[in-house]
C-alpha positions in Angstrom: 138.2 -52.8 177.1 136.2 -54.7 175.0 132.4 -55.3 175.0 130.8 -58.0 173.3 126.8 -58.8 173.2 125.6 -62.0 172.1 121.8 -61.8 170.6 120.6 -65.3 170.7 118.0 -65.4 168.4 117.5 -66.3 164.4 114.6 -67.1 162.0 116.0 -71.3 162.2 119.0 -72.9 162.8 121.5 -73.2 159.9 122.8 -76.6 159.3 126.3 -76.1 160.3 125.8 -73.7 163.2 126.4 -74.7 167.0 126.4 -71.0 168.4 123.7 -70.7 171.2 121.2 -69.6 169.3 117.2 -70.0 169.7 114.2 -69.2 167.0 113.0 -65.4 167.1 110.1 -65.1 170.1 109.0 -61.6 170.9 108.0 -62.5 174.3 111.5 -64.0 174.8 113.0 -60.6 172.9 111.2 -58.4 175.7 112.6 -60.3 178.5 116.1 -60.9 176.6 116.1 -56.9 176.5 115.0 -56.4 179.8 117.8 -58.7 181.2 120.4 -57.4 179.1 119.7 -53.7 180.0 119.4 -54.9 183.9 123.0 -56.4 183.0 124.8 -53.6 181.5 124.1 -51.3 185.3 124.9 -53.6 187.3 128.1 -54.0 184.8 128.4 -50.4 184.5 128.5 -50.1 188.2 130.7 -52.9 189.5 133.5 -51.2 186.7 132.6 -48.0 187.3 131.7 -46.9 183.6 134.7 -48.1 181.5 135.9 -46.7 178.8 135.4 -48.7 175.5 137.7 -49.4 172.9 135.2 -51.8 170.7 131.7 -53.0 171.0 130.4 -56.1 169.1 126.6 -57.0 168.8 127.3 -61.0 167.7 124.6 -63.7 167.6 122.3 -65.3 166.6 120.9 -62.6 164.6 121.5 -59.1 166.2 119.5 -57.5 163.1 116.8 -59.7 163.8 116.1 -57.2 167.0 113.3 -55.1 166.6 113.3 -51.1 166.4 111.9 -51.0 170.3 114.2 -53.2 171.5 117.0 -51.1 170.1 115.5 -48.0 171.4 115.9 -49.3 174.9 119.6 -50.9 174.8 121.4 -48.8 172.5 120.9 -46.0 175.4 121.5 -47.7 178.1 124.3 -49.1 176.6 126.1 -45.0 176.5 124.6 -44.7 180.4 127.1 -47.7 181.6 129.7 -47.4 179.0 131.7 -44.5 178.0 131.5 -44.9 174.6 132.7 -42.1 172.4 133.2 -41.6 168.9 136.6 -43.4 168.5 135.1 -46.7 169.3 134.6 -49.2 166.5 131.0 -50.3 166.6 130.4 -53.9 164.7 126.6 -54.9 164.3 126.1 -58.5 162.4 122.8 -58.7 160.2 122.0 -61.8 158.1 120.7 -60.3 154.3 117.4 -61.0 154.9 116.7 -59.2 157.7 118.9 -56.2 156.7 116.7 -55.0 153.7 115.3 -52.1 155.5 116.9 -48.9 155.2 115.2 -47.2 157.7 116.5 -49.9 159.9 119.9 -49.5 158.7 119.6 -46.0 159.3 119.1 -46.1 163.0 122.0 -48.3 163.6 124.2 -45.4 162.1 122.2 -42.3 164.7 123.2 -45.1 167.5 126.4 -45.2 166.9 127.1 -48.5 164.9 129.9 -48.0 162.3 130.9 -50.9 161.4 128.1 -53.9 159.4 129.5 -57.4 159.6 127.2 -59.5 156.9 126.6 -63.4 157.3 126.9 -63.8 153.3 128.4 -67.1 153.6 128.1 -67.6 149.7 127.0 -66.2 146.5 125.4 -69.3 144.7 121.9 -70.4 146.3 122.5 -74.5 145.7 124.8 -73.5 148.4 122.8 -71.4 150.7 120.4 -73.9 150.5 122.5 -76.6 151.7 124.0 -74.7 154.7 120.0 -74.0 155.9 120.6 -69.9 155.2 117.3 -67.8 155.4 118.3 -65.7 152.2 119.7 -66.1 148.5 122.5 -64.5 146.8 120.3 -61.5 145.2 119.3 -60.7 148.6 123.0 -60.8 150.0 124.2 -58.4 147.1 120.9 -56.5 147.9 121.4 -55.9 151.6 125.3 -55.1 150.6 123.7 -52.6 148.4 121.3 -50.8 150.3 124.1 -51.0 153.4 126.2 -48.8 151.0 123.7 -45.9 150.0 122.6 -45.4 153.5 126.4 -44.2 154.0 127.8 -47.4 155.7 132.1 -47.2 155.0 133.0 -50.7 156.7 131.4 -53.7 155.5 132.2 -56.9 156.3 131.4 -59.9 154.9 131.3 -63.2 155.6 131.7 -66.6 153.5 132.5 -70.3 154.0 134.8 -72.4 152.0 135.3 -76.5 152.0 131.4 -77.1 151.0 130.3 -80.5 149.6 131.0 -80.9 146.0 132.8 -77.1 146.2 136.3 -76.8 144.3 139.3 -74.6 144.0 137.5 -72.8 141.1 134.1 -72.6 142.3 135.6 -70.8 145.4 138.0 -68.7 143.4 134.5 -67.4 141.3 132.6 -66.8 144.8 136.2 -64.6 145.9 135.5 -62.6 142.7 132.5 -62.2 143.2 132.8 -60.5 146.4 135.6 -58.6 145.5 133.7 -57.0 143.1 131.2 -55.5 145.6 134.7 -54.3 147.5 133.9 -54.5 150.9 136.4 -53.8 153.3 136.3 -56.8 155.1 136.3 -60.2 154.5 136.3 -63.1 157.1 136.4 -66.6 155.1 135.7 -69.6 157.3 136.7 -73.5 156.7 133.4 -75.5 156.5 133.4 -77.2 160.2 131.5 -80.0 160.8 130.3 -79.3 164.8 128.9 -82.5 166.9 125.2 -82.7 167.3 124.5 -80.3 164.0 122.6 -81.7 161.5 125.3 -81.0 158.9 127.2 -84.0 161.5 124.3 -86.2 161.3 124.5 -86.2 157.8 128.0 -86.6 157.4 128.4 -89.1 160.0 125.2 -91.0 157.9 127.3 -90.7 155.0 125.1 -88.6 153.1 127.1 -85.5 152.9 130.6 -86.0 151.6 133.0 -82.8 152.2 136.0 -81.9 149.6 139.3 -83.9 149.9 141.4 -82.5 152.5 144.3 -81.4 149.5 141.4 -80.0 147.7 140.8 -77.8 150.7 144.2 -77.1 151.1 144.3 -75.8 148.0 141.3 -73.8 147.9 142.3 -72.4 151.4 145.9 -71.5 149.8 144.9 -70.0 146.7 141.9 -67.7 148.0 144.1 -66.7 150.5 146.6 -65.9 147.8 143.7 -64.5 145.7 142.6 -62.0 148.0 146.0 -60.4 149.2 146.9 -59.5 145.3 143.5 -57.9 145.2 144.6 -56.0 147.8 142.9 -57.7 151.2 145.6 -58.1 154.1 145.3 -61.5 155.5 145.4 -60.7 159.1 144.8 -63.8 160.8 144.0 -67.5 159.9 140.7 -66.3 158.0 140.6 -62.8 158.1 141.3 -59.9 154.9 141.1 -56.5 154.9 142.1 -53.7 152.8 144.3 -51.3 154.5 143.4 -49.1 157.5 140.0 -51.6 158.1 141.4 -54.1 160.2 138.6 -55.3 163.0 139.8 -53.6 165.8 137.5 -56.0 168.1 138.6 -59.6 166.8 142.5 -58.2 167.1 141.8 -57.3 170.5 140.7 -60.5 171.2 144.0 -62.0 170.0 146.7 -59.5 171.6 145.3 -60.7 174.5 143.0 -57.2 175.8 140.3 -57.3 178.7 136.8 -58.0 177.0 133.2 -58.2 178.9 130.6 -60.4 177.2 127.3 -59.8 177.9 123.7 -62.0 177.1 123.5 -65.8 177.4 126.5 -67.6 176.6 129.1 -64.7 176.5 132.1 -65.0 178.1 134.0 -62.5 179.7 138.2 -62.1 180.7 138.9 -58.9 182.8 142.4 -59.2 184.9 143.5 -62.5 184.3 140.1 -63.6 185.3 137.6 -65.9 182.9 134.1 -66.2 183.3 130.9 -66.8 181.5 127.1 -66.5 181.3 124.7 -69.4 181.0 123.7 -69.9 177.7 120.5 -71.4 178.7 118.3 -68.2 178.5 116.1 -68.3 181.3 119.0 -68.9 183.7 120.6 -65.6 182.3 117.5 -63.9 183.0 117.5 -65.3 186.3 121.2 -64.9 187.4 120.9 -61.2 186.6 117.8 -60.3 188.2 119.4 -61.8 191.0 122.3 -59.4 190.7 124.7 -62.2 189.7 127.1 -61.1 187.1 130.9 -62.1 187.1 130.3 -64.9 189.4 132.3 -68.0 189.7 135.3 -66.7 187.4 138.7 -68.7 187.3 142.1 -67.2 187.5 144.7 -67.8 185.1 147.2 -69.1 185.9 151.1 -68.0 184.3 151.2 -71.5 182.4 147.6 -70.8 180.9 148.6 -67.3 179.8 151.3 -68.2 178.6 149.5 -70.9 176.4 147.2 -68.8 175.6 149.4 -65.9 174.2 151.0 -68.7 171.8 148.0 -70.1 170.5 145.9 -66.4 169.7 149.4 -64.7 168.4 150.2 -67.6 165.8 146.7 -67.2 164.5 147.5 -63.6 163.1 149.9 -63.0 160.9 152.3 -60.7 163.1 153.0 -64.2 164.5 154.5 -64.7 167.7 156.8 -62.2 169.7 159.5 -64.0 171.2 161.2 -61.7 173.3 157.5 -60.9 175.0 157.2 -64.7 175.2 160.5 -65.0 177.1 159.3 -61.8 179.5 156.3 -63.6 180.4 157.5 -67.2 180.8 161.5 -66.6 180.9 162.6 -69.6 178.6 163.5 -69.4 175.5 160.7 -70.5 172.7 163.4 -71.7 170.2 165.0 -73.8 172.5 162.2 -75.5 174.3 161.0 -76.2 170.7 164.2 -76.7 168.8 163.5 -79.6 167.0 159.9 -79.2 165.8 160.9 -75.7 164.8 163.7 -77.7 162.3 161.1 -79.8 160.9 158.5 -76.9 160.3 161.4 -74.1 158.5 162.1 -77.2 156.8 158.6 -77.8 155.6 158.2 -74.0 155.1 155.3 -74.2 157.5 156.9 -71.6 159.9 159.2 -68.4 159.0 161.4 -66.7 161.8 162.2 -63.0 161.2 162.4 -59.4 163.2 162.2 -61.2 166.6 158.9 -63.1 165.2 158.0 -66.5 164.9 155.0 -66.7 162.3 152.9 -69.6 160.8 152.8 -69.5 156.3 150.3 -69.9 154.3 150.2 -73.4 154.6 151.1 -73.2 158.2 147.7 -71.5 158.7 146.3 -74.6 157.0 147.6 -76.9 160.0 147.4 -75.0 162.8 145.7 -76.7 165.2 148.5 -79.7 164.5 151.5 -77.4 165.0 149.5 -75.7 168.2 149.1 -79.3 169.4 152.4 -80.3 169.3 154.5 -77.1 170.9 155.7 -77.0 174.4 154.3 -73.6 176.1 
């Protein structure tokens, strides 16, 4: 299984950012850490201590916790969990609030093993724009300082499609994180999410992103980029050098059990789906009332079957089709014969080994080809 732990809170809300998220408030923190401990027994209990396979502290700003508040969940964590020392630990940090060794230190004796960093770019004009609390000397620094305290998996991430950004600008940003050779990199598309102040701006006309063949291109090429500098491209915006795969995110996408716990986390455990309020104080309340796991929906066959298309043509193994036809027992060719014409045509699609996978460009317009397919 699984375990993901959403930490709601940052220094300010970036400009792009739609995640549940809330500024930093220590009386808030104490609660938040009461709850969440409170939520991992009764958790713990209802499962009867599962075994773990990843955890995931995701936010929000997880590094943003303070030493006390670690102190207390990091152990109750290994009460309710068995946790041993196979499991891939990810804990996100922004720079800023990573610059402390000591810090960085304790989230190795807990068990941490894996530091995903919110880089999002190496040029401050552009950390500015996206609202980030930190610069690009501090994102080299925290990279840095993550290495000589003996952290081996490092991720980092960046965004791509910014206003005035081209091709070549995001092709010197690539080099420049190749260069600190991190094991990891997740590069995101530049989304613009209703009610963010990057869509108020955009919808105002004052922000203007590239054109979309200029994203294409830059998409394409840093894709390209990063695979002959030897980063894997795993999934629609995920590279890794080989062996460093995320274990969590690919869980995620074959489809495994996962538990989400905090405000906003969702959770599927047997074909079930449920999630927590993302309001914080109803968390808080729901789970000093002993609620957890309430009000979940049950997949049906047509969902999961949906579902196992859409998460397997995001990665780059593609699409099984003789587990496809197991689950659903139709044929995926057939029921999509003529749109699979037109995409091999396009060179959008490939077909090979019992695999049905999504190119380069493919990737690009996903959510088009997703939209389109019969399930």
């Amino acid at each position: 299984m699984l375990l993901y732990i959403h930490v709601p809170f940052c220094r300010g809300k970036c400009r792009y950012c739609s995640f549940v998220s809330r500024p930093f408030d220590m009386g808030e923190v104490e609660a938040y850490t009461a709850s969440l401990c409170a939520e991992m027994r009764l958790w713990g209990k209802k499962l009867g201590r599962p075994k773990l396979e990843t955890i995931y502290f995701g936010g929000g700003t997880p590094s943003l916790l303070p030493p006390w508040a670690l102190n207390r969940i990091m152990p109750e964590l290994r009460r309710h969990f068995d946790c041993d020392a196979t499991v891939e630990w990810t804990f996100e940090a922004n720079p800023d609030s990573a610059l402390d060794g000591h810090y960085l230190k304790s989230l190795q004796r807990y068990g941490v093993n894996r530091l995903s960093l919110g880089v999002q770019s190496l040029v401050d004009a552009e950390l500015r724009f996206l609202g980030r609390p930190h610069d690009a000397a501090q994102a080299v620094a925290a990279y840095t300082l993550a290495r000589q305290v003996g952290f081996a998996n490092i991720s980092l991430d960046f965004i791509w499609g910014l206003p005035g950004q081209r091709e070549a600008a995001w092709l010197e940003t690539l080099k420049a994180a190749v260069r600190l050779r991190p094991e990891h990199l997740s590069c995101y598309g530049l989304t613009v999410e209703e009610g963010t102040p990057l869509a108020g701006d955009v919808a105002a006309g004052g922000v203007e992103l590239p054109a979309e063949a200029e994203q294409g291109r830059m998409y394409v090429r840093g894709a390209e980029f990063l695979e002959e500098m030897g980063y894997l491209q795993y999934e629609v915006s995920n590279f890794a050098r080989m062996g460093f795969v995320s274990r969590h995110n690919s869980g995620y996408w074959e489809g495994r059990d996962y538990l989400g716990l905090g405000p906003a986390a969702v959770s599927t455990l047997a074909g079930v789906r449920f999630g927590n309020s993302g309001d914080l104080k109803e968390w808080i309340a729901g789970v000093r009332a002993g609620k957890v796991g309430q009000g979940g929906e049950v997949l049906s066959d047509a969902e999961k079957a949906r579902e196992m298309v859409m998460l397997s043509l995001r990665t780059a193994k593609g699409l099984r089709l003789a587990a496809y036809r197991k689950r659903t027992g139709r044929d995926f060719i057939k029921d999509n014969e003529g749109l699979v014409t037109a995409l091999r045509q396009n060179d959008l699609i490939r077909i090979s080994a019992g695999h049905l996978r999504l190119t380069k460009n493919g990737f690009l317009v996903s959510n088009v080809i997703l939209e389109r397919l019969s399930y």
